[in-house]
N, C-alpha and C positions, 0 to 999 in steps of 0.2 A: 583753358587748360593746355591748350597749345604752347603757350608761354613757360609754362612748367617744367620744369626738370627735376625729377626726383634723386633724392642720395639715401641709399638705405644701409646703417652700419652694421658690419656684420657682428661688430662685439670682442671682448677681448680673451683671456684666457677663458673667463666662466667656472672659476674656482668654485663661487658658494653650489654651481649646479655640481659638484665632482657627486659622482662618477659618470654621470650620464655625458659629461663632458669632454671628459676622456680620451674621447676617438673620435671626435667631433663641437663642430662651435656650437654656439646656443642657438642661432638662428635655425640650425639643422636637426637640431633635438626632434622628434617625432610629439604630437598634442591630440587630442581627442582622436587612436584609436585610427587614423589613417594621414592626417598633414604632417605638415613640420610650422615650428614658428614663423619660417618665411614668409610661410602661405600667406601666412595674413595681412603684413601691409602691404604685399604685391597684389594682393583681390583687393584692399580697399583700394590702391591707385587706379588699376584696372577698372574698377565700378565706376569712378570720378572722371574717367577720362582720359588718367594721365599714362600714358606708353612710351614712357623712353624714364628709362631707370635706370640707375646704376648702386651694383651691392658691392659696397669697401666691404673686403674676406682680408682676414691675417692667418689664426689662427686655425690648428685644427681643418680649414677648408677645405679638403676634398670632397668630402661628402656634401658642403652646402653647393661648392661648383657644378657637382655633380647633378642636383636638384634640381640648380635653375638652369640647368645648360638643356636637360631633356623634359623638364616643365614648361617652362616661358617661349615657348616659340611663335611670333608675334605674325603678323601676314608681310609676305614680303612687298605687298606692296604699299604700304605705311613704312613710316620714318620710326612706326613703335621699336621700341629693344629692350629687353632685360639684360643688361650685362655686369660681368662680373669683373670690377676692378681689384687685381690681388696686391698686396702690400709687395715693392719693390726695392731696390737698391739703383738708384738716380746719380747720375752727375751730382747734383744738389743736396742730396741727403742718401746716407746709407741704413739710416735707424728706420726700425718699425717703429708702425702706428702708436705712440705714445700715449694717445688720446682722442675723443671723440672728435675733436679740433682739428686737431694734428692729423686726424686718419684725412678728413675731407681737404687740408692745405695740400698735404703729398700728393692726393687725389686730382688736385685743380687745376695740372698738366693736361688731363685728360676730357675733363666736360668745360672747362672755362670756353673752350672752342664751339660751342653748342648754342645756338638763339634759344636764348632764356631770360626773363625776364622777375622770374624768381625762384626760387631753390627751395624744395620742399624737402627738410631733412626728420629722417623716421630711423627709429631701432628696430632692428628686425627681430627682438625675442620679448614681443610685448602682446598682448590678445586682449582685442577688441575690435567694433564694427564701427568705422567712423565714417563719414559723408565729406571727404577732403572738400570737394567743392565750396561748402560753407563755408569750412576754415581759409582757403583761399582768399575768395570772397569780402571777407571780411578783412583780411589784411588788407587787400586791395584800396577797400572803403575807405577805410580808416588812415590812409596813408600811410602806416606803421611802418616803418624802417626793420623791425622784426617782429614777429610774430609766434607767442610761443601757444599753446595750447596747452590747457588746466583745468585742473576737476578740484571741485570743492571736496573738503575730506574730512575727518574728524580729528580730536587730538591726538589718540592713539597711532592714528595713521601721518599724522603730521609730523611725529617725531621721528619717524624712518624715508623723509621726501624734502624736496627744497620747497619753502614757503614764501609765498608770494607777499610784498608790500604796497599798497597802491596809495596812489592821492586820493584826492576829492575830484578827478575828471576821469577817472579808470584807469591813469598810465600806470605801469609799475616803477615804483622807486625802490626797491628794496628788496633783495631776497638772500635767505637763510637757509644754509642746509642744515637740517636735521636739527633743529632747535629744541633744547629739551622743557620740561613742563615748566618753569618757572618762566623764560624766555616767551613760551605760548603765550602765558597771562599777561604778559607785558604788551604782547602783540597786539592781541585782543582788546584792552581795555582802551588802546592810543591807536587803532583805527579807526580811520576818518568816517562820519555817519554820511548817511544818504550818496556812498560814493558810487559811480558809474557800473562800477562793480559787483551790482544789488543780484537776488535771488539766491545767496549765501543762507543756509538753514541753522537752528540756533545747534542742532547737534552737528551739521557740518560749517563751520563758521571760517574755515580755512581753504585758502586756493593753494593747490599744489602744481608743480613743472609735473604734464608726461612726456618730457622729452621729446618732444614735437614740435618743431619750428622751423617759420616760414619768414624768412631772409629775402630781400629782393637784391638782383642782380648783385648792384655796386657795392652795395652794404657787407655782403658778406665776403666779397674779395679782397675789399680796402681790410675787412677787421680780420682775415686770413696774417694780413702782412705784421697784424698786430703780436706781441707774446701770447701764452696760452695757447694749453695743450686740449682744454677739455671745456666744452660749451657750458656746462649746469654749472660747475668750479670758479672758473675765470672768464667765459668769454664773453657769459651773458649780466655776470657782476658788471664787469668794466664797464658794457655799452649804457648800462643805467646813468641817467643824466643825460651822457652825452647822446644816445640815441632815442629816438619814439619807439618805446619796446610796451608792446601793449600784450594782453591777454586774451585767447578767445576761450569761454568758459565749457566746457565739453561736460554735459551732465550722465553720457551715458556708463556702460559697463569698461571699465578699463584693468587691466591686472599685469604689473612686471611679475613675470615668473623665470626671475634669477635666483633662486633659491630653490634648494629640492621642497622646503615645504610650500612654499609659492606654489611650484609647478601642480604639484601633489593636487592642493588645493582647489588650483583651475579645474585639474580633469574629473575630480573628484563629483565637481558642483556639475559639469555636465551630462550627468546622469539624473540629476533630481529633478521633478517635477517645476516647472516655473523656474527654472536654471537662469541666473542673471545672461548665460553666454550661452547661444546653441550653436549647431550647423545646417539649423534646416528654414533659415530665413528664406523668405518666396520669392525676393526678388536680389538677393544682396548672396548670392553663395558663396563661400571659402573655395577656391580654386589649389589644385595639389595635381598632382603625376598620373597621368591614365594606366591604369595597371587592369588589365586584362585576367582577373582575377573570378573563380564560382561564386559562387551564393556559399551563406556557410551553412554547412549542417550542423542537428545536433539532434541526439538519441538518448529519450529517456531523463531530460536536463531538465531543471529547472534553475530558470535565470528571470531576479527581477532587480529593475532602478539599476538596469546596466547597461552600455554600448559595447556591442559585437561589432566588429568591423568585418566586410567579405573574406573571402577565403579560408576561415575559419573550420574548425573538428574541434565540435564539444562532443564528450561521450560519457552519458551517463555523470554530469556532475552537476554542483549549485554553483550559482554565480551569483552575488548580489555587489549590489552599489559599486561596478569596478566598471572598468573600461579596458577592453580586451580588441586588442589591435590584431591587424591584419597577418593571416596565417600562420594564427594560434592554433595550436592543438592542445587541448586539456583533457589528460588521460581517468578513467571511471573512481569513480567515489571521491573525485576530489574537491573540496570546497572553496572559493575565493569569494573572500570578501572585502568589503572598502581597500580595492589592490587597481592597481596599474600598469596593464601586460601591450608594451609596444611592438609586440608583435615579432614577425621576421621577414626577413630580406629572402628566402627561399623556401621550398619544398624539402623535406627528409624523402629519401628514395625508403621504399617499404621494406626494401631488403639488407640495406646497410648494417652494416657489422658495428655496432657501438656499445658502450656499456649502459650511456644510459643518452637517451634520445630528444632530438630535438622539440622543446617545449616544454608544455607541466605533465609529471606523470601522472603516474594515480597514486589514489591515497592522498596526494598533495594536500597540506593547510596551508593556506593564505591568509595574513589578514596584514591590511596597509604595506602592503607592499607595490615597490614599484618594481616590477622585469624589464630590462634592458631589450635591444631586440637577439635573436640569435642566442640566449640562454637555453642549455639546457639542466632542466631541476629532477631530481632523482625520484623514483615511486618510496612513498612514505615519508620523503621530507615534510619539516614542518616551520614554516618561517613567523614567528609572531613575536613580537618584543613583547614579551610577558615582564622581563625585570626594568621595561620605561628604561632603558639606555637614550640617551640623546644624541653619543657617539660612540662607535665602535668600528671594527673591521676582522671581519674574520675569512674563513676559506668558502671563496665566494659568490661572499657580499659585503656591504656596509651599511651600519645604519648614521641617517646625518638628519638631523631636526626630527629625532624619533621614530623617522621612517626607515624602515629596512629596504635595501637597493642592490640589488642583484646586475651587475654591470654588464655590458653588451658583450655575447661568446664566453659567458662564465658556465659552468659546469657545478654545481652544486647537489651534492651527496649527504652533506649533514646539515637539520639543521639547527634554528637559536630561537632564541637567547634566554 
């Protein structure tokens, strides 16, 4: 693992996440009620080994810089680092990050100087528990000039991911973005039998890209000099043929939550019982920001099939199926349900002069919603898309994939739909 050097992207604008995007990249987004997406493929490096990183940030970045600058502090006496490469203006180039590609070529001024021996390149707004070591591993083994990492999927899910083509020895020959149903069948019926490939199930009968891949040294320097802006588009089309680009099949829990309903989604299912995703594995924890936060109270509540996060004031209300981030206050008779409260960045002082106060009042209805952090919602609003809007925007909030979103430092008085 010493041989290692991670590249973690920090992402581009993050349009389909608007609003929660807003004032922040995706990788900075807040997830189960106290992380952010960073968290997570910096604890899986961290778990595996690997301690020297680097996060390309463009957009939006203050807040991810800010995360990993007072999280990640590694021991000074290791060669570990988390650091934060920001999108620059070069002798060589003046454009931003164009592309996934493009972010790591601009980038290669700065780590190509680094004894490395392979490049482990991760998205940083993806949630999942992975065991990088294997995947390493296994590139090693196998020789592979790349190495991508891929989860068998279904058709439904196949039609929104790039799809993999292989021989009859497991290499990949082929891969398809987003192929639609007629395309699938073709796929299907003219894949090669008893290929290397094997443990494909009949309802998951597809290998899909998680955007995950393990490049060694030279390989990805020389295919840097190459055109192409974007690894899953162009970089890893080209190398087919000309390079050994193989597959390591990852069969566990994986989710892109670049979509508000994505997102929604993930945090949603971390509440339930047998949840494909938790945060309370024994030996493998999601690492985030030491905050010096109480215990949360709560008078008179009842809350079930929901996460509280510290610092928390529930009074007097119900909570069910939500996940209520760190130093919520949810004011008496108010109900939430299948909702999404990322909490806030501060305390309300108890005497401040406001009209209407930081968090959820009372009275409040909730239902699927997601709260930004630093919102505050007025006593007796009521937020429920009762007329199924799939988009909208009013005085706020918005609703995007049928979910109503309440954007970070909004103030909300009335409400919908």
């Amino acid at each position: 693992m010493h041989d290692v050097l991670t590249l973690i992207l920090g992402g581009g604008r993050g349009t389909r996440l608007f609003p929660l995007t807003h004032m922040r990249s995706k990788p900075a987004v807040p997830i189960g009620g106290k992380y952010r997406l960073i968290d997570i493929p910096i604890s899986n490096c961290l778990h595996a080994g690997l301690k020297r990183m680097f996060v390309l940030t463009q957009f939006n970045s203050a807040s991810l810089n800010r995360h990993v600058a007072q999280t990640y502090r590694l021991d000074m006496f290791s060669d570990g680092f988390v650091e934060v490469l920001a999108a620059e203006q070069t002798p060589d180039s003046s454009a931003w990050f164009q592309g996934t590609a493009d972010a790591v070529r601009q980038a290669a001024r700065h780590f190509a100087g680094y004894d490395a021996d392979y490049y482990l390149i991760l998205a940083g707004d993806h949630l999942y528990r992975m065991d990088f070591c294997e995947l390493i591993d296994a590139h090693i083994e196998s020789r592979a000039d790349i190495t991508i990492a891929a989860q068998p999927v279904n058709p439904t899910e196949a039609t929104q991911m790039g799809i993999f083509l292989f021989d009859n020895l497991g290499h990949i020959n082929g891969f398809e973005e987003k192929p639609n149903a007629q395309r699938l069948a073709e796929m299907k019926s003219s894949a090669p039998k008893g290929a290397a490939i094997g443990g494909l199930s009949a309802d998951k009968p597809f290998v899909a890209s998680m955007g995950i891949y393990v490049f060694s040294r030279e390989v990805l320097l020389e295919t840097l000099q190459r055109p192409g802006i974007d690894f899953g588009k162009e970089i890893i089309p080209a190398a087919l043929g000309a390079l050994d680009v193989q597959a390591y099949l990852y069969r566990g829990y994986w989710a892109d939550v670049g979509t508000i309903d994505a997102f929604y989604d993930a945090n949603i299912q971390l509440t339930q019982r047998g949840a494909p995703f938790n945060f309370f594995h024994p030996h493998r924890p999601i690492y985030t920001h030491q905050r010096f936060l109480p215990a949360t109270r709560a008078f008179e509540c009842r809350v079930d099939r929901s996460i509280v996060a510290e610092g928390s004031y529930l009074d007097a209300c119900e909570i069910t199926d939500s996940v209520v981030g760190i130093r919520t206050h949810v004011g008496r008779g108010s109900k939430i349900t299948r909702s999404v409260l990322l909490g806030a960045d501060f305390y309300q002082d108890e005497d401040a002069r406001t009209d209407v106060r930081l968090g959820i009042g009372e009275g409040v209805i909730l239902d699927r919603v997601i709260v930004d952090k630093n919102a505050h919602i007025a006593d007796g609003v009521k937020l429920v898309n009762e007329s199924r809007q799939d988009t909208a925007d009013g005085d706020g909030w918005h609703i995007r994939d049928g979910i109503i979103v309440v954007p970070k430092g909004a103030v909300v008085t009335k409400g919908c739909c």
